[in-house]
Every structure is written in structure tokens, then in C-alpha cells.
C-alpha positions in Angstrom: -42.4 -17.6 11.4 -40.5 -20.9 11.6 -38.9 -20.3 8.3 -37.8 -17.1 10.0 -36.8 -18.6 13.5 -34.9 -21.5 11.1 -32.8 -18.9 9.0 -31.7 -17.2 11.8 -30.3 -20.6 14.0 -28.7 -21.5 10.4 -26.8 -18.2 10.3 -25.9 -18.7 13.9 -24.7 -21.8 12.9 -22.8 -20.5 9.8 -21.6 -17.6 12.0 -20.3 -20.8 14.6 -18.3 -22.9 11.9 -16.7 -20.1 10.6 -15.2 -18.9 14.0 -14.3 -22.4 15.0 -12.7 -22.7 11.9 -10.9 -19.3 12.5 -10.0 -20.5 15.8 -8.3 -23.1 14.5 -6.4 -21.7 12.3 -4.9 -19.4 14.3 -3.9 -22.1 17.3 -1.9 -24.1 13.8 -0.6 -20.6 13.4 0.5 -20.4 17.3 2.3 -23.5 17.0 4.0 -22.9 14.4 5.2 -19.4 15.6 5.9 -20.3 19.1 9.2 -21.7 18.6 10.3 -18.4 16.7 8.6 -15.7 19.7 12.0 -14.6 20.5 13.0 -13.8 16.9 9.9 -12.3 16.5 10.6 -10.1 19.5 13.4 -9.0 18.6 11.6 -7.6 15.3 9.3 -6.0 17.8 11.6 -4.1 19.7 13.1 -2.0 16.7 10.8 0.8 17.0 12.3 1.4 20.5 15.8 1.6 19.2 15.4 3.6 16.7 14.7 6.8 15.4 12.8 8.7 12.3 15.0 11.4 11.1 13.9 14.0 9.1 16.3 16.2 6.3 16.3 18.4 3.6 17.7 16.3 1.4 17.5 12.9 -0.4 16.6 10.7 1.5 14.1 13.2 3.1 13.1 10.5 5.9 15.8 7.8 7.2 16.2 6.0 10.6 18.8 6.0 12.6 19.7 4.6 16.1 18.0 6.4 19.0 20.0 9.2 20.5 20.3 8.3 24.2 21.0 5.1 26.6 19.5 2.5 25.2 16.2 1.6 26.9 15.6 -1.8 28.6 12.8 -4.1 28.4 12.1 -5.9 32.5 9.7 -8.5 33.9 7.8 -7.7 36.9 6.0 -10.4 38.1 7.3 -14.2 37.1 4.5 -15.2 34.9 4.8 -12.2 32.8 7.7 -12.9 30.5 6.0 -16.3 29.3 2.4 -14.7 29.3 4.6 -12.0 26.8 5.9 -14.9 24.7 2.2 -16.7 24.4 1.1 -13.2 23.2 3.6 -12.6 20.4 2.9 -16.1 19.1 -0.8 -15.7 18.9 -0.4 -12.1 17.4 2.2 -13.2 15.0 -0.4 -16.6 14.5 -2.9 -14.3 13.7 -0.7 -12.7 11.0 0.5 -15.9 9.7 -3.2 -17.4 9.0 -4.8 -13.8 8.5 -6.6 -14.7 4.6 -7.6 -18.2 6.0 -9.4 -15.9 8.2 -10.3 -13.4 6.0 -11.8 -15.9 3.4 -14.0 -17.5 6.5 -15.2 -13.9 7.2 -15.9 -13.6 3.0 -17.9 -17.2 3.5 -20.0 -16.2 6.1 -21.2 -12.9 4.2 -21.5 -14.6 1.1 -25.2 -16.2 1.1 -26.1 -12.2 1.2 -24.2 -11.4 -2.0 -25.5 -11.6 -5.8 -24.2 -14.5 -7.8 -21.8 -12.1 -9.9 -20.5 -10.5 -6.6 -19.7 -14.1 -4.9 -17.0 -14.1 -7.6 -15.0 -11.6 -6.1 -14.0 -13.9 -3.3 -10.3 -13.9 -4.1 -9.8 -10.3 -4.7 -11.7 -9.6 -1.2 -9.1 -12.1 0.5 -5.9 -10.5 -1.6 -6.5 -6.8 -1.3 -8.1 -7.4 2.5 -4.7 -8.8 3.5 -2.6 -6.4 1.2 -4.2 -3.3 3.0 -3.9 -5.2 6.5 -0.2 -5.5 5.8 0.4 -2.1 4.6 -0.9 -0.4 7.6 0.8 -2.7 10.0 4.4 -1.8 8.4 3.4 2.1 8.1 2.8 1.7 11.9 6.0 -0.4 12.4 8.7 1.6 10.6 6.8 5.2 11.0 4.2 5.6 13.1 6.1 3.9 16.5 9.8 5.3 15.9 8.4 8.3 15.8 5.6 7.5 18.2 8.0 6.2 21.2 10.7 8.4 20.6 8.4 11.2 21.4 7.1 9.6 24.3 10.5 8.9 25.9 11.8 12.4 25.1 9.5 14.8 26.4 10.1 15.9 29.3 12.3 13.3 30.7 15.3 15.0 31.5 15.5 14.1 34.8 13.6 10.8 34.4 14.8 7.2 33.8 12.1 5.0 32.1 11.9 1.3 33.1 9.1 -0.5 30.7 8.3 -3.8 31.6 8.0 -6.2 28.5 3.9 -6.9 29.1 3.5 -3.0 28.7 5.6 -3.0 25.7 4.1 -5.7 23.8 0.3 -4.3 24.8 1.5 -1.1 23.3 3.1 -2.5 20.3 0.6 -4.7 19.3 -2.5 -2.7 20.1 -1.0 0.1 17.4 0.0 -2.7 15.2 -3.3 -4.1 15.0 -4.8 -0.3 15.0 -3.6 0.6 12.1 -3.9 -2.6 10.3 -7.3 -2.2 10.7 -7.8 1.5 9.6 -6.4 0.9 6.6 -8.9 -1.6 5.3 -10.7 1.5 4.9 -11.4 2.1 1.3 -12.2 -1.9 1.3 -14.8 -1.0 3.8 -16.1 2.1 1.8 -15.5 0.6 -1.4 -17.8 -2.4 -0.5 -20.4 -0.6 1.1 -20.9 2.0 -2.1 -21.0 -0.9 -4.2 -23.9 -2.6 -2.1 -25.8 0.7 -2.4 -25.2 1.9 1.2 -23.5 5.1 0.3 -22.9 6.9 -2.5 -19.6 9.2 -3.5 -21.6 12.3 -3.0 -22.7 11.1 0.9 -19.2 10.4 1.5 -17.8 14.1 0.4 -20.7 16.2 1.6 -20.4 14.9 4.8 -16.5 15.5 5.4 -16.9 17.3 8.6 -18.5 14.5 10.1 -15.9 12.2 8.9 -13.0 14.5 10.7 -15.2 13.8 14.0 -15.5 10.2 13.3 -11.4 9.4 12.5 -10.8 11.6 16.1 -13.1 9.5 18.1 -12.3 6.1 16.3 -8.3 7.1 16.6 -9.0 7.9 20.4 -10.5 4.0 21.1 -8.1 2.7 19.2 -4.6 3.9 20.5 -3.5 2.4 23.5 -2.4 5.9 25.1 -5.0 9.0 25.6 -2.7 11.6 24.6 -3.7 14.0 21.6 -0.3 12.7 20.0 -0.8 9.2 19.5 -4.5 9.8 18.4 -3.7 12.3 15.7 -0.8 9.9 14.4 -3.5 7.5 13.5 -6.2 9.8 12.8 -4.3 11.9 10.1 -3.7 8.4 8.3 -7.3 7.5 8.7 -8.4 10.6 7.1 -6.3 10.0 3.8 -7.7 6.8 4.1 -11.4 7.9 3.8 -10.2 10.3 0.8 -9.1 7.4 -1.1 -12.5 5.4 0.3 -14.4 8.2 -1.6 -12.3 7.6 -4.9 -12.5 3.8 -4.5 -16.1 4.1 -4.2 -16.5 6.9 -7.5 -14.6 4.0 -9.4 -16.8 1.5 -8.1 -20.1 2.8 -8.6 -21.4 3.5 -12.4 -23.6 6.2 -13.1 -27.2 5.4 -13.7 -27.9 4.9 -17.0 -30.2 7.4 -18.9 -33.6 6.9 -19.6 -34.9 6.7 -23.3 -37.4 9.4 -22.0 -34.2 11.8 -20.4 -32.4 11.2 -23.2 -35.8 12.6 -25.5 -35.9 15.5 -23.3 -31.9 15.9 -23.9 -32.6 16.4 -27.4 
């Protein structure tokens, strides 16, 4: 019972170090990308400027400025441009430092791992922030062009919009983050069909049920509850799971026969 009682305080205590170290890094991170929040802002604001176009042609996809007046970023209250300008460092901190934290997430897991599996540390930390990456500039230069322009068109004729910059950046960065997320998603499946706790054939039998899943998970997720926004991330998320399913045929070997099967075979 103490043994018990002891192993669980020492994995609270692993769990502790490992987000104080996390924390940690990302207030270096903050620091260091303070200084450069309104460079970064700019960055953020190109999906409201422009435009995914679509063509028959090469190039089939291209973007383009935004038809339109340009739209304006305001203030509202006089806290809420600095609050805006904390947030974009610690989001772009978070980016900066993201496989310090990654490899603290990895460290804390760890002690529950086989030896031979501890040695895929690196890889976990490389491909984790790979993936990350990849869905948060699929979101940027995709998903939110095409995502605001939508939003800002339809039905707006007789409308003017006036989006203050703390909206903006919740938006932004909520779908940023979103999507950078989802598409860890053959990491996830991958990891979890190597540790035994699905198998290929679980995955694609239950398909249907994974179509329910990407719906509900995309609804949390986007900052907006229209149909739109949730079935701009949940098509992606679907892929994602396909390729989750192939990650995890590659990753699992077949049982090996038995001498007695393999009698039988003959």
C-alpha cells in the first residue's frame, strides 16, 4: 500500500518538474518574442488580407489580395491592445520552445515505456513538432483565407465589420493551435497501435464512429459554432485518421506463426 501511495506522489512529482520546467521555457520563449509581437502581428493579420483563389489552371490554388475595403483591426477598451501583445508573445513563445516541451512531455511518459521504445525519444520530439508545424501553416495559408473571407462575405452587403484586435487574435490563434493539434494525429494513432491499444482493423471497422468523433472534436475546437468552420477542420481531421490507420498497419507486425499453425499449414 505505501509502495502504492509512494509511486503515485513520485509521479505527481515527475508530473510537477516537468510542467515547471515547461513553464519555464516558455516565459524564456516570451521574452525573447516580446520585443518582435508587432512583427509577429503583422504575420498574423495576412489571412485577413487575403484571399484563396481557385482556377482551372496551373496554379490550381493561388492567393491574392482580398476583394473589398480593406478591413481594420480596433481596440475597445485601453488594456486590450497590450493584453493582445502579451498574448502573441506567449503564443509565438510557445512555438518557439515547443520540442523543449514536447521532450518534457516524452520524459514524463517514459518510465512506462520498454527499454527499446525509450530510444525513440528523438524521433517522438522531431516528427511531434514536424506535424505541429504542418497543421499550423495548412491553417495559416488555407484554412483562415478561406475561412474569414467567407465569414466577411456572406451576407454582408449592407454591413460594415469592425473587429477589435482581442477578437482577432482569440480567433486566430484558437484555429492555429486547433489544427496544430489535429494533425498530431497519426502520432497519436501510431503510438497507441504500437502500445497495443488498437489495432488497424479496430481503427477501419469502426469508421463511422470516427466520422462522429472528428464532427464533435472539430465543433470544441473552432472558435465559431457554425457548420463551416467545423467542417474546415473536420474534413482535415478525417484524412488525418486515414493516414493514422496506415501509420499504425506500418507500425504493427503481424504475429508471428506458430510452429503448430505452420504444421497445420502444411
Amino acid at each position: 500500500m505505501s509502495d502504492e501511495k509512494m509511486s503515485f506522489f513520485s509521479h505527481l512529482e515527475e508530473l510537477r518538474k516537468r510542467i515547471l520546467i515547461s513553464l519555464a521555457a516558455i516565459g524564456i520563449g516570451f521574452m525573447v518574442t516580446f520585443n518582435y509581437s508587432e512583427t509577429i502581428l503583422r504575420v498574423l493579420k495576412r489571412p485577413l488580407t487575403t484571399a484563396l483563389i481557385f482556377s482551372r489552371t496551373y496554379p490550381f490554388l493561388r492567393s491574392a489580395p482580398r476583394p473589398g475595403p480593406p478591413v481594420e483591426l480596433f481596440f475597445l477598451a485601453p488594456a486590450e491592445a497590450f493584453w493582445m501583445h502579451m498574448k502573441i508573445a506567449i503564443f509565438a513563445g510557445l512555438l518557439l520552445v515547443l520540442p523543449i516541451v514536447l521532450y518534457q512531455i516524452w520524459k514524463f511518459i517514459a518510465p512506462g515505456l520498454l527499454a527499446h521504445e525509450k530510444r525513440y525519444a528523438l524521433l517522438f520530439v522531431v516528427l511531434s513538432t514536424v506535424f505541429f508545424f504542418c497543421g499550423l501553416l495548412f491553417c495559416f495559408y488555407f484554412v483562415l483565407p478561406f475561412a474569414l473571407n467567407f465569414l466577411l462575405t456572406y451576407k454582408t452587403e449592407n454591413l460594415k465589420p469592425m473587429i477589435s484586435i482581442g477578437n482577432y487574435m482569440d480567433f486566430t490563434t484558437k484555429f492555429l493551435l486547433g489544427f496544430g493539434l489535429v494533425f498530431e494525429l497519426p502520432m497519436g494513432i501510431g503510438a497507441a497501435a504500437k502500445m497495443g491499444l488498437v489495432t488497424p482493423q479496430f481503427l477501419a471497422k469502426n469508421r463511422k464512429y470516427a466520422i462522429l468523433a472528428v464532427f464533435t472534436i472539430a465543433a470544441i475546437l473552432t472558435p465559431t459554432p457554425d457548420f463551416f468552420n467545423q467542417t474546415l477542420m473536420a474534413v482535415p481531421m478525417y484524412l488525418l485518421y486515414e493516414v493514422g490507420i496506415l501509420a499504425a498497419r506500418m507500425l504493427v507486425r503481424k504475429p508471428a506463426v506458430t510452429s503448430q499453425e505452420a504444421t497445420e499449414g502444411v
